[in-house]
C-alpha positions as CSV (number, residue, x, y, z in Angstrom):
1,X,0.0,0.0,0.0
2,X,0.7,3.7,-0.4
3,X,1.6,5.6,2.7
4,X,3.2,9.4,3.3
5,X,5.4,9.1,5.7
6,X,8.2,11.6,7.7
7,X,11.5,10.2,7.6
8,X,13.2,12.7,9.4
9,X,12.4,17.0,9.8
10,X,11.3,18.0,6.3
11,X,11.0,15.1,4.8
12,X,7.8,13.6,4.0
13,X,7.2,11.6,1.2
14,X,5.1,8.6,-0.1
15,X,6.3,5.2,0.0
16,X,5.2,1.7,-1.0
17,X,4.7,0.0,2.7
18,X,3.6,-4.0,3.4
19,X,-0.3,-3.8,4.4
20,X,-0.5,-4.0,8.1
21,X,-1.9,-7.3,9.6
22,X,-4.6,-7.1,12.5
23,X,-3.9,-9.2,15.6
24,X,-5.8,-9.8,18.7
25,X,-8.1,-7.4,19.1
26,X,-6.8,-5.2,16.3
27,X,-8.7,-4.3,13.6
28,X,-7.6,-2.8,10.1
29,X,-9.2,-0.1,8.4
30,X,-9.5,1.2,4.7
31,X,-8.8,5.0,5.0
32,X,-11.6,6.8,3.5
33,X,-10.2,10.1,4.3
34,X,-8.1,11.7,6.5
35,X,-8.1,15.6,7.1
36,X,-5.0,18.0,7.3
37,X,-4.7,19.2,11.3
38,X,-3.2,22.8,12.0
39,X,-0.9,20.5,13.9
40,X,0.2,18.4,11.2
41,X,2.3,21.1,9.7
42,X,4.6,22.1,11.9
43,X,5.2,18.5,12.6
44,X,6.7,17.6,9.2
45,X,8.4,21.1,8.7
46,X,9.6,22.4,11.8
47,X,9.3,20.1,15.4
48,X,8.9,16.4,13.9
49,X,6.9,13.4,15.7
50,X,6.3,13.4,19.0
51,X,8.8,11.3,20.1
52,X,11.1,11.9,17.2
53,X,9.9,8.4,16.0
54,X,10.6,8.3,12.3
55,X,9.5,6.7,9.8
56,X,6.0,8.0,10.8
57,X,2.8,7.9,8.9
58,X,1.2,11.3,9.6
59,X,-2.1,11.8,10.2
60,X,-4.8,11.6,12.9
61,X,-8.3,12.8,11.3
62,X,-9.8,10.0,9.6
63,X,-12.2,7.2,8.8
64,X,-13.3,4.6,6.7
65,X,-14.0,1.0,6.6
66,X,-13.0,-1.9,8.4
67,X,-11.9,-5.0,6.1
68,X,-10.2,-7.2,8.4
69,X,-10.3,-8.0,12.0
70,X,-7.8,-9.6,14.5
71,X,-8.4,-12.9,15.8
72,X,-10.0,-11.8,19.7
73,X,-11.9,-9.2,17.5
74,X,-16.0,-9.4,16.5
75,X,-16.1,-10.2,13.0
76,X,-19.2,-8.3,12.6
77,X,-17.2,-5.2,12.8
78,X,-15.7,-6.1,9.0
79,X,-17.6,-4.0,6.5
80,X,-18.6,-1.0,8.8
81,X,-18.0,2.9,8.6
82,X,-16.7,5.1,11.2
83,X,-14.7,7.7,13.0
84,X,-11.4,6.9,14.7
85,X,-10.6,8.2,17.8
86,X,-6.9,8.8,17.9
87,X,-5.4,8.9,21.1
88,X,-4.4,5.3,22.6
89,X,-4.3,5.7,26.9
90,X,-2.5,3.6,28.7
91,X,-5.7,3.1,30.8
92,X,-3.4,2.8,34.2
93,X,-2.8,6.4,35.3
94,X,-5.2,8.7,37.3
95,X,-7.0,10.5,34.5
96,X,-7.5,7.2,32.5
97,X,-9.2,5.8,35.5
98,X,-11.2,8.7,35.8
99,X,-12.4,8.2,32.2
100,X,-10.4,11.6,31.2
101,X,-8.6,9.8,28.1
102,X,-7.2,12.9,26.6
103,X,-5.2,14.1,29.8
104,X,-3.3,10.6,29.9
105,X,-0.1,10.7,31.5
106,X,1.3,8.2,29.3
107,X,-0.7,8.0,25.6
108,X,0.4,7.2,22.3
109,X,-1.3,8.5,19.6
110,X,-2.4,7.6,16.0
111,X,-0.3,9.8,13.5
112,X,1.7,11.4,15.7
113,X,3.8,8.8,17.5
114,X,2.4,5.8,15.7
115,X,1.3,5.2,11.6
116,X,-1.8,6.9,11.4
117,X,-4.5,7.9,8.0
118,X,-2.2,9.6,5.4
119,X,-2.5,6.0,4.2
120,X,-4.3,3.2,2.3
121,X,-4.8,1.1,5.2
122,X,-4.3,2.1,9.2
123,X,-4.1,-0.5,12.0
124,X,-6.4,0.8,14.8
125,X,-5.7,-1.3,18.1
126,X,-9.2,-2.0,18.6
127,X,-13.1,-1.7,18.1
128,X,-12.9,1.0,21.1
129,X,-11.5,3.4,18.8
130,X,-14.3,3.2,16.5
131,X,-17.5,5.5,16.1
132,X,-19.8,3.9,13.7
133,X,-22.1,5.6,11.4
134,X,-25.4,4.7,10.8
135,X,-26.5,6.7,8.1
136,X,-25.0,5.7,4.5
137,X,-25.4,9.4,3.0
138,X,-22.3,10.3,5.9
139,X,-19.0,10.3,3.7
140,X,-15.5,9.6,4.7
141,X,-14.5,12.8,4.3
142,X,-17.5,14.1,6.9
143,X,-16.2,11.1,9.5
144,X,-13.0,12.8,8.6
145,X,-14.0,15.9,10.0
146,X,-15.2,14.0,13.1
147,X,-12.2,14.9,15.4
148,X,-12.2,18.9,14.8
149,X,-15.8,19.0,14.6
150,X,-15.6,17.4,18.6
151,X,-12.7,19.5,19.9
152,X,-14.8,22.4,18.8
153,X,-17.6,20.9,20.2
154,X,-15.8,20.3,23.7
155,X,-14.7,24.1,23.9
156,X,-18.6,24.9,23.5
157,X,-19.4,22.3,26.4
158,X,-16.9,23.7,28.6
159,X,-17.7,27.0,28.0
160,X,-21.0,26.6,29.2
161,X,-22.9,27.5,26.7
162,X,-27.0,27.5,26.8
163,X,-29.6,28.8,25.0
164,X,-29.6,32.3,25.2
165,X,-26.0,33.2,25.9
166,X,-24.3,35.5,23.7
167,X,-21.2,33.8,22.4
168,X,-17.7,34.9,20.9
169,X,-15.1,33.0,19.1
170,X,-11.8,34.4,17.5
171,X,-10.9,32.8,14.5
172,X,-12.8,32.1,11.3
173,X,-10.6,28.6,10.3
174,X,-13.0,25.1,10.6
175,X,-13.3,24.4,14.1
176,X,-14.2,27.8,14.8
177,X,-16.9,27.6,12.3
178,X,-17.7,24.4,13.8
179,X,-17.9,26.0,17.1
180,X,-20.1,28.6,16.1
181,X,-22.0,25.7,14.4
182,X,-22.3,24.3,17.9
183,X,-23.0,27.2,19.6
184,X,-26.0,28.0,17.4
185,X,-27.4,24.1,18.2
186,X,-26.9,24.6,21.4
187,X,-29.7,27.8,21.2
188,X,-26.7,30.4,21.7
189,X,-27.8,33.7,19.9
190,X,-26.1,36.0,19.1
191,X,-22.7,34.2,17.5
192,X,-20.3,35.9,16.3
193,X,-16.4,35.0,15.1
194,X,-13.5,37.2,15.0
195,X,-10.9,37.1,12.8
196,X,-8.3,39.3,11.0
197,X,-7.8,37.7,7.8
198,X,-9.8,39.1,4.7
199,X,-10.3,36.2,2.4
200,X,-11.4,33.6,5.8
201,X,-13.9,36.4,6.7
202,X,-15.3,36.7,3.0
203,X,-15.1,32.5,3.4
204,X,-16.6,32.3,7.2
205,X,-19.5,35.0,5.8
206,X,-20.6,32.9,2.8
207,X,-21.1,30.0,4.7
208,X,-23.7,31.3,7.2
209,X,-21.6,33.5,9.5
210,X,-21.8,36.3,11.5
211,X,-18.1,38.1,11.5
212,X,-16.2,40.9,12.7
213,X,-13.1,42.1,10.7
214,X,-10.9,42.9,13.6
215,X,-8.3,44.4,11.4
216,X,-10.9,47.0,10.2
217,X,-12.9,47.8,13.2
218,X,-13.4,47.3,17.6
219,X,-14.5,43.7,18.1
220,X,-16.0,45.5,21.4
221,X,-18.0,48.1,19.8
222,X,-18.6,45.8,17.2
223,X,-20.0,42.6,19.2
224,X,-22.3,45.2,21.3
225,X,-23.9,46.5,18.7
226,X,-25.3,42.9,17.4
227,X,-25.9,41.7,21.2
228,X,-27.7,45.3,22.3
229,X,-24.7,47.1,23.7
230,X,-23.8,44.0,26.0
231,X,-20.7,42.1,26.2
232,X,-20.1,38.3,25.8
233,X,-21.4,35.7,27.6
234,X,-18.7,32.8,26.4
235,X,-15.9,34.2,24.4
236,X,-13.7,31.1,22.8
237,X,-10.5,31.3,22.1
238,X,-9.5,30.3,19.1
239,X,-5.9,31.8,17.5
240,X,-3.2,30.6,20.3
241,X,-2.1,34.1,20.3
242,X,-1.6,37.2,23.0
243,X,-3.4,39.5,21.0
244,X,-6.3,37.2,20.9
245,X,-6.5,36.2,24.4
246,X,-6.3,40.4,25.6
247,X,-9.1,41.2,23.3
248,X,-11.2,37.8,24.8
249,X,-10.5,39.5,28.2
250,X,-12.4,43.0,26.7
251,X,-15.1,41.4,25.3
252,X,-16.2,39.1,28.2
253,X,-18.8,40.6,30.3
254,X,-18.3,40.8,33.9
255,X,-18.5,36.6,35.4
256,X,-18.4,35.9,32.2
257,X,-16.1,32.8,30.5
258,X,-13.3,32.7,28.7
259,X,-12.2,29.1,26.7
260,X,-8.9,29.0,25.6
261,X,-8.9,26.4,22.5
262,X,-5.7,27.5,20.2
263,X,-2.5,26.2,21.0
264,X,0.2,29.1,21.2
265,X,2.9,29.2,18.7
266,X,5.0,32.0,20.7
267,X,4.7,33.1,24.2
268,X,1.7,34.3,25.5
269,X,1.6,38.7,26.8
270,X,-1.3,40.6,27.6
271,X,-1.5,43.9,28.5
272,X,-1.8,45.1,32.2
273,X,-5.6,46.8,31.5
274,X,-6.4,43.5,30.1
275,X,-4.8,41.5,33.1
276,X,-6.7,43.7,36.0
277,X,-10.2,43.1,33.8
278,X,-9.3,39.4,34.8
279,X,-9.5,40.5,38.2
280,X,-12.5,43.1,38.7
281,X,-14.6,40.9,36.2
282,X,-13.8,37.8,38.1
283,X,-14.1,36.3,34.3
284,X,-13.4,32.0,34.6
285,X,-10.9,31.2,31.9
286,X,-10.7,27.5,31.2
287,X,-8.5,25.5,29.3
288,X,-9.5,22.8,27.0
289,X,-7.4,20.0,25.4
290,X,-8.9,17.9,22.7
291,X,-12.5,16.2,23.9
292,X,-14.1,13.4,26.1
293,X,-14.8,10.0,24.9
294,X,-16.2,8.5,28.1
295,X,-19.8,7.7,27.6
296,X,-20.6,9.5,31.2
297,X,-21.9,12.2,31.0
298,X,-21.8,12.5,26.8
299,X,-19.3,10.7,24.6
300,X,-18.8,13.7,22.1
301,X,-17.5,11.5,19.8
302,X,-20.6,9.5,19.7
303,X,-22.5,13.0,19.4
304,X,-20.9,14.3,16.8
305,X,-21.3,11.2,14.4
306,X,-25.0,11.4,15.9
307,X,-25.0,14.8,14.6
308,X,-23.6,14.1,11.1
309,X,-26.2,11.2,10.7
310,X,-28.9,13.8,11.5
311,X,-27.9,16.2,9.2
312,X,-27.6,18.6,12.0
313,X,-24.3,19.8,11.8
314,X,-22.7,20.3,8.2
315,X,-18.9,20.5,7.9
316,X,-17.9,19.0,4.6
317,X,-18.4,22.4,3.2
318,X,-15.8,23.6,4.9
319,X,-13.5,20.8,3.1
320,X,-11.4,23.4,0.1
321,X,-8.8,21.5,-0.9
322,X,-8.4,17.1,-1.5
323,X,-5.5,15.1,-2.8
324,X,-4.6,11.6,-3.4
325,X,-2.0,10.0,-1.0
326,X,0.4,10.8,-4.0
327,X,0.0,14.6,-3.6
328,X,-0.2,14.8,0.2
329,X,3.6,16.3,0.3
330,X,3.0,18.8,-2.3
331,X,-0.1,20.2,-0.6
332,X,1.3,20.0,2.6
333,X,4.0,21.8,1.5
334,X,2.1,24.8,0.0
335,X,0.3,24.6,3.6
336,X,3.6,25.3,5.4
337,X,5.1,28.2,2.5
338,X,1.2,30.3,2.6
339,X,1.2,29.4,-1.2
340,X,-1.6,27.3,-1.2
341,X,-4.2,29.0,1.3
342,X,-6.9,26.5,2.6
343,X,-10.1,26.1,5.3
344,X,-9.9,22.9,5.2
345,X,-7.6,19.9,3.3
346,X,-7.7,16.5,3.8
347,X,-6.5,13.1,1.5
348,X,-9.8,11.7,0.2
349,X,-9.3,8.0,-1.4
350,X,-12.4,8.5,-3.2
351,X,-12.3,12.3,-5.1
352,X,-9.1,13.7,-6.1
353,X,-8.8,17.7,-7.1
C-alpha cells in the first residue's frame, strides 16, 4: 500500500509500505479520508513526531472501513463505517481511570507517534477506537472531519454554553466555524467570530456566518452592537495568540467565560488593562485540550457522528482542498510556505482535485 510518511524533519514523502496485519483485538481499516490538522504542519516542517519516531505515517483525522479483523476481534465489525478516535491511553494512570482519556499521563497516539491515516490502510488497536455511522449518506470525508468538529464541540461544552447566551469565538478557520456551528445548536444567539484575515472572513460569511473584521474595526464596539450594547457571555478562544486572548479578556462581560482552544505558537503577553479586567470581572478562563470519549456524562464523539447522521451539523463544506495520497507532500508543503491557502484539506481516497 501507499503511505506518506516523515523520515526525518522535512522530509515527508510517499512510499510503497507492506499492508498492516490485524492481531488480537486489532482491527484494520481502509482509509476513507483523512483531514490536514493545523498540527500536522509544523510537525513535518519544523518540530517532527512526537517522540522523534521516524519513519512515521502522519495523520490523525480519519475514517473509513473496516476489512479485516484480529483474531480476539467481533467479526461483525468487518464491513462498517466510522470515526477513529486517535489517542491510545494507557488506561493505568489517574485520569485514564477517571475516564479523562485525553489528559493521559502516558498515551500514544495515532499519527503522531504511531502510523496513522495519510494512508491506504491504518491498523487501529481496537473496536474501542471506532464510532460507527449509521447513516450511509455520511462520507469519509464528513467522518473525517469527526475529530475537529468534537474538539470544537468540547470548547462549546466547557464554555457553558446554553440557550440564550451571547457567544464569541476568534478565528474564522474550521473548528471555529464548527464551534459557532455548535453554539448556534446549542440555542446560543447572538454568534459571532472574529478574525483578521480578509479572504477567511469573505469564506466564514458565505457559509452562514456572522463576522467581525478585527483588522478593520473594535471587536468591542462591534460585538455590542449585534448583542444590544452587552458584552459576551462565552468568548472562545481560538488563535493561540496574545493579541487574541487580551481582546477575549475585553469582550467578556463581567463573570463571564473565557475558553482558551488554540494552541500558542509564541509566548503568550497581555497587557496590564487586560490582566486587571481578569481581576474586577472575576471572568473564569478555562483550558480545553482535545475532547471526552467517556460515555458518562456524553461521549462527544458518539455526538458528533449522531449529529452528522442527522444532518444537524454540516462540515464538509468547509472541506477546500483534496489530494490523493500521491499529492499529500506537495499540498502540505504549500500549507507550510502560505502558497496554497486552505479552510480545510484533507487526502480523500475517493475524489481527487
Amino acid at each position: 500500500m501507499k503511505a506518506a510518511r516523515l523520515h526525518k524533519i522535512g522530509d515527508f514523502r510517499v512510499d510503497e509500505v507492506p499492508v498492516p496485519e490485524p492481531h488480537g483485538d486489532q482491527v484494520l481499516l481502509k482509509v476513507g479520508a483523512c483531514g490536514i490538522c493545523g498540527s500536522d504542519i509544523p510537525r513535518i516542517f519544523t518540530l517532527g513526531t512526537s517522540k522523534q519516531k521516524y519513519p512515521l505515517t502522519i495523520g490523525h483525522e480519519f475514517g473509513g472501513t473496516i476489512v479485516k479483523v484480529g483474531e480476539t476481534a467481533d467479526p461483525k465489525l468487518v464491513g462498517q463505517r466510522g470515526a477513529i478516535f486517535p489517542c491510545i491511553p494507557c488506561r493505568k494512570c489517574g485520569p485514564c481511570l477517571s475516564g479523562n482519556y485525553a489528559m493521559c499521563e502516558d498515551y500514544d497516539y495515532l499519527g503522531s507517534r504511531s502510523d496513522g491515516g495519510f494512508a491506504d490502510y491504518c491498523l487501529v488497536p481496537s473496536a474501542w477506537h471506532f464510532v460507527p455511522t449509521s447513516n450511509p449518506a455520511t462520507t469519509d470525508e464528513m467522518l473525517a472531519m469527526t475529530e475537529p468538529c468534537t474538539v470544537a464541540q468540547h470548547a462549546i461544552r466547557k464554555g457553558g454554553v446554553v440557550a440564550g447566551m451571547a457567544v464569541l469565538i476568534f478565528g474564522a478557520g474550521p473548528i471555529g466555524i464548527m464551534a459557532a456551528r455548535w453554539a448556534k445548536i446549542f440555542g446560543a444567539s447572538p454568534v459571532v467570530l472574529a478574525e483578521v484575515v480578509d479572504a477567511k472572513v469573505d469564506f466564514a460569511r458565505q457559509h452562514g456566518m456572522t463576522v467581525i473584521n478585527s483588522a478593520k474595526e473594535s471587536i468591542v464596539e462591534g460585538f455590542k452592537k449585534m448583542n444590544g450594547g452587552k458584552l459576551a457571555d462565552v468568548v472562545i478562544e481560538g488563535t493561540g495568540t496574545g493579541a487574541a486572548l487580551g481582546s477575549c479578556i475585553e469582550c467578556a462581560r463581567t463573570f463571564g467565560t473565557i475558553v482558551m482552544m488554540g494552541n500558542p505558537a509564541h509566548d503568550t503577553t497581555i497587557a496590564l488593562k487586560q490582566h486587571s479586567m481578569v481581576l474586577r470581572k472575576e471572568l473564569t478562563l478555562k483550558g480545553i485540550w482535545n475532547s471526552h470519549y467517556l460515555d458518562t456524562p456524553i461521549n462527544e464523539w458518539q455526538f458528533t457522528v449522531k449529529m452528522l447522521d442527522e444532518g444537524q451539523m454540516k462540515v464538509d463544506d468547509l472541506i477546500t482542498h483534496r489530494s490523493d495520497i500521491e499529492g499529500m507532500p506537495a499540498l502540505c508543503k504549500g500549507i507550510f510556505d502560505h502558497s496554497i491557502l486552505i479552510c480545510k484539506a484533507m487526502y480523500s481516497a475517493q475524489k481527487h482535485e
